[in-house]
N, C-alpha and C positions, 0 to 999 in steps of 0.2 A: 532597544526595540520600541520604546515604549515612550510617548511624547513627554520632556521638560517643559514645564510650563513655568515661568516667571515669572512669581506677586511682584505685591509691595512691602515693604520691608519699614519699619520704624527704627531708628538706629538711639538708644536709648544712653545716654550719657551723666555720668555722675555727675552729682550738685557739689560743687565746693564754691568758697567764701569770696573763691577768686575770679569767679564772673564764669565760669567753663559750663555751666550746667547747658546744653543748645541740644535740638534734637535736627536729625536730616532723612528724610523722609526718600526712600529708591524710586525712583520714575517707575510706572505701571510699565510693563510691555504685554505685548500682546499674546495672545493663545497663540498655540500652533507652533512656538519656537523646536527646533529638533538639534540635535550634534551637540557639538563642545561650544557650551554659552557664555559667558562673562557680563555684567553689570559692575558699576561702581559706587560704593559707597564713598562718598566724602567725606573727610575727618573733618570739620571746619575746627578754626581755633586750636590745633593739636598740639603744635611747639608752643602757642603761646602757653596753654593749660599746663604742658608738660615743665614748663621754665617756671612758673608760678607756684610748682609744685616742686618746686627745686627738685627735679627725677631725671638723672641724666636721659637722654636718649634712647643711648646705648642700653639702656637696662629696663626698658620697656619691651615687651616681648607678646603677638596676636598669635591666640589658641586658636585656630577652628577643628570643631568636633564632626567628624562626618557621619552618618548614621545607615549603614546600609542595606539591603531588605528585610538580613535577618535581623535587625533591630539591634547587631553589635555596632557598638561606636569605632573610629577610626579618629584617633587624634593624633595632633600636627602642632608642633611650633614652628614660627618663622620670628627668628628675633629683629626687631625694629633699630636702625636702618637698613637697611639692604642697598646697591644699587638696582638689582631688579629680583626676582624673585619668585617661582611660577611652580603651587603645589596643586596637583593633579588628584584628585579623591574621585574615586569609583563608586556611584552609588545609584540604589537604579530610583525611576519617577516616584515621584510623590512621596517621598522622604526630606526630612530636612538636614540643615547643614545649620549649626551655631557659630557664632565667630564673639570671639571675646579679647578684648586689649587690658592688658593688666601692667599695673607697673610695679617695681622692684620690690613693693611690700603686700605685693599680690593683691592689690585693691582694685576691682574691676572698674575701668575707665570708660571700658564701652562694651556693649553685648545688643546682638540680635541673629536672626535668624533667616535665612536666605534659603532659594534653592542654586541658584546658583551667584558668586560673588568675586568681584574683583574690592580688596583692600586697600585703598590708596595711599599712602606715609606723604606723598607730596608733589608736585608737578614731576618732578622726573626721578622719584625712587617707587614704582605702584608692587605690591604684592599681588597677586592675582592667585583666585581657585577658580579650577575648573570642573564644574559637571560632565563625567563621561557615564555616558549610558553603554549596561553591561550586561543588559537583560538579552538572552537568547532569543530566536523563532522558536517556534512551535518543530518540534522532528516532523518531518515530512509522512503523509501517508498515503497507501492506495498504489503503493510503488508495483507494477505490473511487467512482464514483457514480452515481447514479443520477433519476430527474425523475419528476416527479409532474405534475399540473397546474397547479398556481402555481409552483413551484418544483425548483431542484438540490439533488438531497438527497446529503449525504457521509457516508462511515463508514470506520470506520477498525479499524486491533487496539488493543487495549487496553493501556497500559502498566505492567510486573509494579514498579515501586519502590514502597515501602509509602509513600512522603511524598512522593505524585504527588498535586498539588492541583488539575489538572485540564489544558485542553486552551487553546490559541489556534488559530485558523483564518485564512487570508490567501488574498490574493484577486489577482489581478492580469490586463489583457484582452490583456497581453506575457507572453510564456515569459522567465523568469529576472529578470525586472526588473519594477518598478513592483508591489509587491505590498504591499497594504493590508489592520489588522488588521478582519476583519468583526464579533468581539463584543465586547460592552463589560464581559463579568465573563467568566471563566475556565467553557469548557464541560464540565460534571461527566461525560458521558457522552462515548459515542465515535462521536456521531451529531449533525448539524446540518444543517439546510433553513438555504439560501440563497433568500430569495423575491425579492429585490432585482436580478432578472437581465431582459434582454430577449431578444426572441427573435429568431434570428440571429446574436447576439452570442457570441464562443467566451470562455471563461472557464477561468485557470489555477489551482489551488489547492494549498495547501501549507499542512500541519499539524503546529502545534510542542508539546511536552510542556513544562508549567511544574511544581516539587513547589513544597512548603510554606514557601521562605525563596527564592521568584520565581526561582530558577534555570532560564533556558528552552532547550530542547535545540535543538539544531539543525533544521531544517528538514525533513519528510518528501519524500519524489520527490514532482515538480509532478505535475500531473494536468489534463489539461483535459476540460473539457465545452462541449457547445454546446445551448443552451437553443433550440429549435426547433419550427419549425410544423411541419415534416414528420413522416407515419408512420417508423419507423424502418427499417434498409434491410433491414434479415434479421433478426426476433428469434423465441426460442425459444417453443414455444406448449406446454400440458400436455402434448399431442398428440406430442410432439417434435415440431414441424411449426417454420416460418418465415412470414413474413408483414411485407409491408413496401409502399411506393405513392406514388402522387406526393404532391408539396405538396398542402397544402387550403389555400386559396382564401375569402377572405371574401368573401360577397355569394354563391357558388354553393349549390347543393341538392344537388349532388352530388357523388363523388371515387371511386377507383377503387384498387382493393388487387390487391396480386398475392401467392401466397403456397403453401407445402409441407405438405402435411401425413405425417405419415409414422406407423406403427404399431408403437409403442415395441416391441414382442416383435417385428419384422421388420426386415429392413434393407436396404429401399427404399422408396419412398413412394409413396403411396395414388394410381392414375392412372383411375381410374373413378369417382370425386366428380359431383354433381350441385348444381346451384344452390339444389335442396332437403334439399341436406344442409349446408349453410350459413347462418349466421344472424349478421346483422351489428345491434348495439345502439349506438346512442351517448347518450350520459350529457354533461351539461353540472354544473358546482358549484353543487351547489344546488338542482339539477332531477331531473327523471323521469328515469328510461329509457327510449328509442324506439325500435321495433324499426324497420330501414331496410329499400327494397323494394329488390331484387338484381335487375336488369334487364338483365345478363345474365355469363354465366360461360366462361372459354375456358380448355380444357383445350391448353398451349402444350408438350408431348409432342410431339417430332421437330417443333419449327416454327422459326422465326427469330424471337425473344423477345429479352426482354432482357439487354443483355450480363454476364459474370460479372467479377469483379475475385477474383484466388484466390492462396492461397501455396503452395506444394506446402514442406512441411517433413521433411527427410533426415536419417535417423538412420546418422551416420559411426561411431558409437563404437565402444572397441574386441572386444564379443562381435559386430558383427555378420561374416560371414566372407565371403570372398572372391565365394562363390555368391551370398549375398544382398546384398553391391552391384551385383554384375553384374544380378539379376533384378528391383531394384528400381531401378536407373537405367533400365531397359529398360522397365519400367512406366511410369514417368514422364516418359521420352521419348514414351512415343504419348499420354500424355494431354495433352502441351503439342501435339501431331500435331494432335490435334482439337479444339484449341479455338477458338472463332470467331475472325474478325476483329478484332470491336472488342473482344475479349474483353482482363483486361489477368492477365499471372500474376509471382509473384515466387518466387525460389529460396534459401529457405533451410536450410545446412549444420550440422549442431549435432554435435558429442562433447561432451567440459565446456565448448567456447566454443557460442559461438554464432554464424554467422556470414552475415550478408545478402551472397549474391553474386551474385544477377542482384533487383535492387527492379522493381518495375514498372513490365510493359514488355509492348505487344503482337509484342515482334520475339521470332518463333521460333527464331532463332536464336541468338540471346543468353541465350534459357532456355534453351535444349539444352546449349550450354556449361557452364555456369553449375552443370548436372546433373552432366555427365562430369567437369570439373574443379573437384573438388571441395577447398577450401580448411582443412579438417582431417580429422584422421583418428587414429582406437585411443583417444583418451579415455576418460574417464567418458560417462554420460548425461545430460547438461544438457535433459533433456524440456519441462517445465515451461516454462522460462527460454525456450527454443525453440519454446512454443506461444503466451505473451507476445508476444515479437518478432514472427512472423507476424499476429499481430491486428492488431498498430500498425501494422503494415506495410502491411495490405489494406485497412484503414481510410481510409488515406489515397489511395486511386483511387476513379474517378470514377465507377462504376458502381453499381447501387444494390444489385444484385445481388450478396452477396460470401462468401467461405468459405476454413477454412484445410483445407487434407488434410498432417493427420500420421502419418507412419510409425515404426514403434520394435518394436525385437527385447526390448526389455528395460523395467523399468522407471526409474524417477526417481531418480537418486543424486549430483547436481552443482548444482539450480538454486540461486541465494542471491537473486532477484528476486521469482518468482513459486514458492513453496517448498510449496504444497498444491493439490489440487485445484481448493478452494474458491476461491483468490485465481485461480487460471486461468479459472473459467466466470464468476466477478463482473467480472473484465476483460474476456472474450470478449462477456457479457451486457451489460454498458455497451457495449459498439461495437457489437451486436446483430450479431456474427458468429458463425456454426455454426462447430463444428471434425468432421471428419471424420474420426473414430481409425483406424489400423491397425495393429493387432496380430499381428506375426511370430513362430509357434511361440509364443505366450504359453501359458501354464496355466491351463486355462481353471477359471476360479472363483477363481485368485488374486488375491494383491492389486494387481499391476499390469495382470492383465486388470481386476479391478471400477474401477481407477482411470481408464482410457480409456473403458470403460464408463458410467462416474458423468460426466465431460466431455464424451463426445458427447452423451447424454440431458438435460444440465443445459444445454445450450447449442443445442439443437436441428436436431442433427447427426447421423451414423449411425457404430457400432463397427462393423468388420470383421473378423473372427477370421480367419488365414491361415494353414494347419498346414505348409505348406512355401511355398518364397520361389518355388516356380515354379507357382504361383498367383497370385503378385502381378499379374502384368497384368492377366489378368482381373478381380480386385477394384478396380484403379484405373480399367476402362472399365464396371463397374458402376457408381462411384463418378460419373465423367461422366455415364451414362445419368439419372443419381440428379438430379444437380444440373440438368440440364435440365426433370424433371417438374415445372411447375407451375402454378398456376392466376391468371389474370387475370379478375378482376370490375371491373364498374361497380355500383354503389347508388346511391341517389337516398336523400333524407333524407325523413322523415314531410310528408304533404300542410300544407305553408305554413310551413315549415321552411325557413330558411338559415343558414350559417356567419356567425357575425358576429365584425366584429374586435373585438378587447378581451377576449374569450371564450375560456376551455379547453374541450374537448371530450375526453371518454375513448371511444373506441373499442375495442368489442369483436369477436374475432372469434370465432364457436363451429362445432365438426362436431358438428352432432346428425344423428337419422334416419337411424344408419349400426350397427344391432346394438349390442355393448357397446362400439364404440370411442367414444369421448366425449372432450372437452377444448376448452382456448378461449385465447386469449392479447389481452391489453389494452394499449393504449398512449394516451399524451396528445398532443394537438395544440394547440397556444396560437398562438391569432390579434391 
């Protein structure tokens, strides 16, 4: 991985009586050499020295000691003459390499120090070492993904070594085990469609960095996806809005969306929509687009709808002060108050850790605990890392319905998981979960106000600005009132239209007919 670079070298030769003492200095090369390298040192005078020293040949024997990161030696003899001769040492940059010529009474003839060296015995018997560089990439991060209609599509970061020759991709339908390479040449890019997937089937992936002499790093964090028929269960629409419904069904005309729409400059969502302000398209590979008939639309404001699965996420670290944990546990106590039955919520505690202390669970009681007794405290702000964990978290309940509410006085100064924005809303937008920001005393227009900002918006969620902690309740039963608005449709598909299996379908959803609000969110259904 990592550049060989080639001094110069002093080639240092014993003094005896018989004129041998010479020294041969290695030509400089240049910076910047990479791969498997060779230079030569010249023996001058070597048989004559060796014959004056009455030492056969044969019974002269060159050490070289090779030294490699861990700073253990690797030693090698190659006994002199050889007709050719070619010892290969593994060691990574900027280590060195000793080479020593002794003869039968073990008296050092010649000694010096190389990074890499060809030994030459005489015009056409040379010894030769080789420098291979064995330093790995960096394991790959940021690994994300996302589905199209034929396929899982992956992306990743990109990795900074100049003699990164590309990427491998692996596959596995087990977490940690059983994972298979999916390409058969090395991916130049830091993007690859999996089309080879079925639906239903959940899928692990894990991507390794190769450079230019096959050094492959370590594994990236698994990642799973699941390749599915179903609408997705919350995803973000231009609108900030969500939009999510049941399985489609091959052989029906029809399916049924349920879904938010919200007005990015305000912060609650749109509850006076009409079925003429919506328009649902679906688009097959390869075909038209059809505009579908909406037959009919229910505004589900204050009704028993469908249940939520939620994490409520708590900022412990140590600027927030005694007042604002008091008023934001007390906030968060009534919003677990009111939430339904089969509703299901999770409790997670963040300063620099992170830490799940009530996973999900309909028992009130257990989140309310779980609120009061809180499991760190006065760290850093592990933000990021803490809005991560909530997605995994809520992801995995049962409801279709789902969303995380995070709280923070401060901004992002701890995560090493999820370490930008961007990798927090492409993980929330893969589990098609909103996050809900709130912001305590933040400044408004800085950069950790734009950054909960840029996460609710990107993830189709709502920021809340809060100038003192005894406001917070009210912004968290806004925030309930928020998450109950929403709207459940039925469509019917174009006259002699049905879903058929074998087939993707892109589903679109649009608000038109509503002044300048406008926007629309698409997803794929594979039958």
């Amino acid at each position: 991985m990592k550049k060989i670079i080639i001094g110069s070298l002093i080639l240092l030769l014993a003094v005896f009586s018989f004129g041998c003492g010479q020294s041969a200095k290695l030509p400089d090369q240049s910076d910047g050499l990479t791969g498997n390298l060779s230079v030569s040192i010249n023996w001058p005078n070597k048989d004559k020295c060796l014959k004056a020293l009455n030492v056969p040949a044969s019974s002269v024997s060159i050490t070289v000691t090779a030294y490699g990161d861990d700073f253990s030696p690797l030693a090698t003899t190659i006994t002199y003459p050889q007709s050719s001769a070619t010892l290969e040492v593994k060691v990574g940059a900027n280590r060195t390499v000793s080479a020593e010529a002794k003869n039968a009474s073990k008296q050092v003839v010649a000694r010096g120090q190389v990074s890499s060296v060809t030994i030459t015995s005489g015009a056409n018997n040379p010894i030769s070492l080789v420098l291979t560089d064995i330093e790995s990439p960096a394991a790959p991060t940021g690994l994300s993904t996302a589905y199209s209609g034929t396929a899982i599509n992956l992306s990743w970061n990109n990795n900074s070594e100049s003699d990164l020759a590309g990427y491998n991709v692996y596959r596995s339908t087990a977490s940690g085990s059983g994972f298979s390479k999916l390409n058969s040449t090395l991916v130049a890019t830091t993007e690859y469609a999996d089309s080879g997937v079925s639906i239903g089937t959940q899928y692990y992936y894990k991507i390794s960095a190769v450079d230019t002499t096959d050094n492959e790093s370590a594994f990236s964090a698994e990642k799973l996806a699941t390749f599915s028929n179903s609408p997705p269960a919350w995803v973000s629409a231009i609108t900030v809005g969500s939009v999510g419904g049941a399985p489609v069904v091959a052989g029906q005309s029809s399916g049924s969306l349920y879904f938010m729409v919200i007005d990015a400059n305000a912060t609650s969502p749109l509850v006076n929509l009409s079925a003429g302000n919506i328009q649902i398209d679906i688009l097959t590979i390869g075909g038209a687009s059809a505009q579908c008939l909406i037959s009919n639309m229910q505004n589900m404001q204050g009704q028993s709808g469908e249940p939520l699965t939620f994490a409520l996420t708590l900022d412990r670290s140590g600027s927030m002060t005694t007042s604002a944990l008091a008023e934001m546990e007390t906030a968060n106590l009534s919003f677990v108050n009111n939430m339904g039955a089969s509703d299901q919520g999770a409790i997670i505690n963040f300063d620099n850790n992170v830490m799940v202390d009530q996973g999900l669970t309909s028992n009130k009681s257990l989140l309310s605990s779980a609120i009061i007794n809180e499991s760190v405290n006065g760290g850093a702000t592990a933000l990021y890392d803490s809005m991560g964990v909530s997605v995994s978290t809520v992801e995995a309940g049962n409801n279709k319905r789902k969303a995380v509410i995070a709280m923070t006085d401060g901004g992002e100064n701890s995560s090493f998981i999820y370490t930008s924005t961007t990798e927090v809303i492409n993980h929330a937008n893969a589990k098609s979960i909103p996050i809900y920001c709130v912001g305590l005393g933040m400044m408004q227009g800085g950069t950790d106000e734009n950054a909960l900002k840029a996460i609710a918006s990107g993830t189709g969620g709502i920021y809340y600005y809060v100038p003192s902690d005894s406001e917070l309740a009210g912004v968290y039963s806004n925030i309930s009132s928020a998450l109950a608005s929403y709207y459940v449709l039925n469509y019917s598909l174009p006259s002699g239209m049905t879903f058929e299996g074998g087939k993707s379908y892109k589903i679109t959803l649009q608000v038109v007919n509503y002044g300048s609000l406008s926007g629309s969110t698409s997803f794929w259904v594979n039958l």
